[in-house]
Every structure is written in structure tokens, then in C-alpha cells.
N, C-alpha and C positions, 0 to 999 in steps of 0.2 A: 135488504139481505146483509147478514153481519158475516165475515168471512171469518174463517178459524183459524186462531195462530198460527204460526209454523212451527214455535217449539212448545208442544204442549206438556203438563205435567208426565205423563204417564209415557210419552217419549224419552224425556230425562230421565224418569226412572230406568227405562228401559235400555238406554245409553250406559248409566252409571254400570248396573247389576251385569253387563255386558263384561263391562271393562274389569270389572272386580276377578269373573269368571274366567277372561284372558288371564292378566295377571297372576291370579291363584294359580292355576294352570303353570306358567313361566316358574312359579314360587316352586312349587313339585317337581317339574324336570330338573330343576338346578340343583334341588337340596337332595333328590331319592335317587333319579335315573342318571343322571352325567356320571356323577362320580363313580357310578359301574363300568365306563367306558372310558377312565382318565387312565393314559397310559403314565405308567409309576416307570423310574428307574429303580426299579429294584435289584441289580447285579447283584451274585453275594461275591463273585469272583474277580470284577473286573470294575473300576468305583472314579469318576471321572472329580479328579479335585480343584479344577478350575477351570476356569474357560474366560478367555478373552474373543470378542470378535475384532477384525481388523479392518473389515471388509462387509458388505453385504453377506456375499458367500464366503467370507473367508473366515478363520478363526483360529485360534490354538487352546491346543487342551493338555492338560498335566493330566496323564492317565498311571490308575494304579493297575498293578497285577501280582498280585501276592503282596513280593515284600520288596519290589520290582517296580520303580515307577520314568516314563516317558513322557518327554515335550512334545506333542504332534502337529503338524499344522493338517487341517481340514479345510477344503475346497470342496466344490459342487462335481470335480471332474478327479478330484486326487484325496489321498492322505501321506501324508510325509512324514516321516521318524525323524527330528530333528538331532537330538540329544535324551541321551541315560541320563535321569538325575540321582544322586547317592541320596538316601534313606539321611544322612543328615544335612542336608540341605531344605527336605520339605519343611523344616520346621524351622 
């Protein structure tokens, strides 16, 4: 008696055609469906111009507001108003 391989042709195919069909699949959600669900900063009011982190949870942000812009630092437990910066200084 002749024992039959273990990886036979039509196995392989069946492996491949598998993985194409995953793949494809990952190919679709990332190009059509995510990007439905990607949160955008879109403010038109409020427009953040920089951001340093210091910290895991820590960080500071140059925030705009009009024509009004703030140093703030951001924590997991707070936000802080450091400092008003003057309109010529951003630049």
C-alpha cells in the first residue's frame, strides 16, 4: 500500500486561493470601509498648531481660537492654560 502525501496539489491550491481571498478581503476594508469611520479633525473654529508630548499622558498644545491663540498643557486628569501667545509670535 502506497500512503498519499500530506501536501497534495489541489491542497496547495486550496491554501493559496484561500489566502488571496483573506487578503482581498483586508485589501477592501482598508481602501472602501475604514476610511468611513476615520475620525478627521475637522474644527473650522478651533485648529490645534502644534503638539509636543512630554510625557506618556502628558503634552502641550498651541491652540488656535479665532485670532486668539493658547499654550495648554494636557494630562489624562487635567488641561492647564499656560500662557496667551500674541498673533506675532506664531510665526
Amino acid at each position: 500500500m502506497q500512503a498519499a502525501p500530506i501536501f497534495s496539489f489541489g491542497y496547495i491550491i486550496q491554501v493559496f486561493l484561500s489566502l488571496v481571498i483573506v487578503l482581498a478581503f483586508i485589501y477592501f476594508l482598508g481602501r472602501y470601509i475604514l476610511p468611513k469611520f476615520k475620525m478627521t479633525n475637522s474644527g473650522k473654529l478651533i485648529k490645534v498648531l502644534d503638539k509636543v508630548y512630554l510625557e506618556p499622558q502628558v503634552s502641550t498644545q498651541i491652540i488656535q481660537v479665532g485670532n486668539s491663540a493658547w499654550l495648554i498643557a494636557i494630562s489624562n486628569k487635567r488641561v492647564t492654560r499656560i500662557d496667551k501667545i500674541e498673533k506675532e509670535d506664531l510665526n
